[in-house]
N, C-alpha and C positions, 0 to 999 in steps of 0.2 A: 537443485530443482531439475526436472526432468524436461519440460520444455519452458521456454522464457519465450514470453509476450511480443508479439508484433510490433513493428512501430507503428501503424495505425491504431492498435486498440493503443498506444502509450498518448499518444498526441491526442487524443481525444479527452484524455483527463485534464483537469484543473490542474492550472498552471502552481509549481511550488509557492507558497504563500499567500495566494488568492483568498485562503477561507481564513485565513486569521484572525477573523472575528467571531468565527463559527467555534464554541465548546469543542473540547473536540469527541466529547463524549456523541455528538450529535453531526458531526461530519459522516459526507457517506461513501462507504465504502465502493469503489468504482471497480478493483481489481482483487480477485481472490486466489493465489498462487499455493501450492501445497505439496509439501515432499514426504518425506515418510515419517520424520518425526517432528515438521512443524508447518505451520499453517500462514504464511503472511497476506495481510491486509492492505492496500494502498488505496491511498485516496487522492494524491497530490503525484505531477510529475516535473520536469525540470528537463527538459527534450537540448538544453546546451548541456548541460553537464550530464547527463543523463544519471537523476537522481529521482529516486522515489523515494516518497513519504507514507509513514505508515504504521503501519505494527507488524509485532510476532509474535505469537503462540506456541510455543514449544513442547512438543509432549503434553498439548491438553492443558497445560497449567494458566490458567486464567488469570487468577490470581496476582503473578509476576510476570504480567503481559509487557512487553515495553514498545 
């Protein structure tokens, strides 16, 4: 990735695990990061461990999103 996210835009997300009762088809995406051939999603953060949650899109593939 070509540049990585603040820590003020990170701390501002939903804490890891917060939405767990939320589908997560219906969770909303709070951070949209993007490199040349793939695209990540976050919607959860973790400011001690510094983990994000989320998806990836690679090369457009939808389909086998994880």
């Amino acid at each position: 990735m070509s540049t990585l996210p603040e820590e003020l835009d990170l701390i501002s997300m939903p804490k890891l695990f917060t939405n767990e009762h939320i589908p997560i088809e219906e969770r909303t995406i709070k951070m949209h990061l993007f490199s040349y051939e793939a695209d990540w999603f976050f919607c959860e953060y973790d400011s001690f461990v510094k983990n994000l949650f989320g998806m990836v899109i690679k090369n457009g593939n939808f389909e086998n999103a994880k």
